[in-house]
C-alpha positions as CSV (number, residue, x, y, z in Angstrom):
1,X,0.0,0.0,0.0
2,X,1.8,3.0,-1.0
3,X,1.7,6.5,1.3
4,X,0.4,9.3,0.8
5,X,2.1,12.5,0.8
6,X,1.4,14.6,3.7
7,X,3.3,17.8,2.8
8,X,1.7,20.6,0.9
9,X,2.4,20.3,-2.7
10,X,5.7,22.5,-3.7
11,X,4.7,25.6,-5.6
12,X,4.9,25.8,-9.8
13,X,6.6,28.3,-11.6
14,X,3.3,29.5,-12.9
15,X,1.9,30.6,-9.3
16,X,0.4,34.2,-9.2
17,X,2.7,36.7,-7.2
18,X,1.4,38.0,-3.9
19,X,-1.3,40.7,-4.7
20,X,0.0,44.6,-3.6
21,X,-1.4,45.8,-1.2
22,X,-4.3,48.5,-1.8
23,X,-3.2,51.9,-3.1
24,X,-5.3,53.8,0.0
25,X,-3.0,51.9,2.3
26,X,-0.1,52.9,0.6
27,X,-1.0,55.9,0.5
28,X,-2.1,56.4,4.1
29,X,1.5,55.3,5.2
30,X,3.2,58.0,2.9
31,X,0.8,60.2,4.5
32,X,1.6,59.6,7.9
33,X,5.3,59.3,6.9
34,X,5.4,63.0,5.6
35,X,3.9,64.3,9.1
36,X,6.7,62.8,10.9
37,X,8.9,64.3,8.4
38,X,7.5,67.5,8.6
39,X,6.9,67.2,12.3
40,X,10.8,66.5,12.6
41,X,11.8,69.3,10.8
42,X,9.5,71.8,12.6
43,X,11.4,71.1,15.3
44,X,14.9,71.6,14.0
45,X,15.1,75.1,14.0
46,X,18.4,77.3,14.5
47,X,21.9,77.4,13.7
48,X,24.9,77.0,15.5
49,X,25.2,80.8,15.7
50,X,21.7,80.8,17.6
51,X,22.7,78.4,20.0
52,X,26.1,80.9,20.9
53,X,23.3,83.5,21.6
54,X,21.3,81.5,23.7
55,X,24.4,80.7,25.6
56,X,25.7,84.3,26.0
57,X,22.1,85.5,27.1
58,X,22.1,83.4,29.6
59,X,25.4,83.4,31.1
60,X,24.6,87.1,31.2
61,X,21.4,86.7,33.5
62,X,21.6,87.0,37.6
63,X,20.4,84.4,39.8
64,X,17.4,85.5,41.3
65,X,16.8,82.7,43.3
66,X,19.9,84.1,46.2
67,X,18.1,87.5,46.3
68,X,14.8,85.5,47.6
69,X,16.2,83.2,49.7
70,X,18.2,86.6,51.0
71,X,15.5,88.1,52.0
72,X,13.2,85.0,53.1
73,X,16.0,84.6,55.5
74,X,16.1,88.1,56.8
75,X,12.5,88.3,57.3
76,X,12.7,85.1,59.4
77,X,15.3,86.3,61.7
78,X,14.4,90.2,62.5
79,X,10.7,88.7,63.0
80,X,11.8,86.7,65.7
81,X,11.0,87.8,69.2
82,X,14.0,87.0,72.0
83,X,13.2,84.0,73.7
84,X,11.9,83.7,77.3
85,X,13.3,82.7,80.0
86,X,11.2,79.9,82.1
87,X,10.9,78.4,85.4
88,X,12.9,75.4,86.5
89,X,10.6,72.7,87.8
């Protein structure tokens, strides 16, 4: 009794070639390829010259954080009354 094959039969040269995929797909994913592309680019703005600027303009800027803290500090210690003195037990 001869067997029977039990693999799938091996493809002939006259197969049909996967079908492409639909053009609205294709077209969706240039779409949403060209927003990232633009997206990207939107947000690389500014030369190296800029960037020198920006640095300058803000090494040039005081802290203002010290003059606060300054002043939170003086406020706390001229408000304080003396301390009092209290009975031993």
């Amino acid at each position: 009794m001869p067997l029977e094959p039990t693999g799938h039969p091996a493809p002939s040269s006259d197969a049909l070639p996967l079908p492409s995929p639909p053009r609205r797909l294709v077209a969706g994913w240039v779409m949403i390829a060209l927003a990232l592309l633009l997206g990207l680019t939107a947000c690389a703005e500014g030369t190296a010259r800029d960037a020198k600027q920006g640095q300058e303009a803000d090494a040039r800027r005081t802290s203002v954080m010290q003059s606060v803290q300054e002043t939170y500090t003086a406020s706390i210690l001229t408000g304080t009354p003396p301390a009092t003195a209290t009975k031993a037990p």
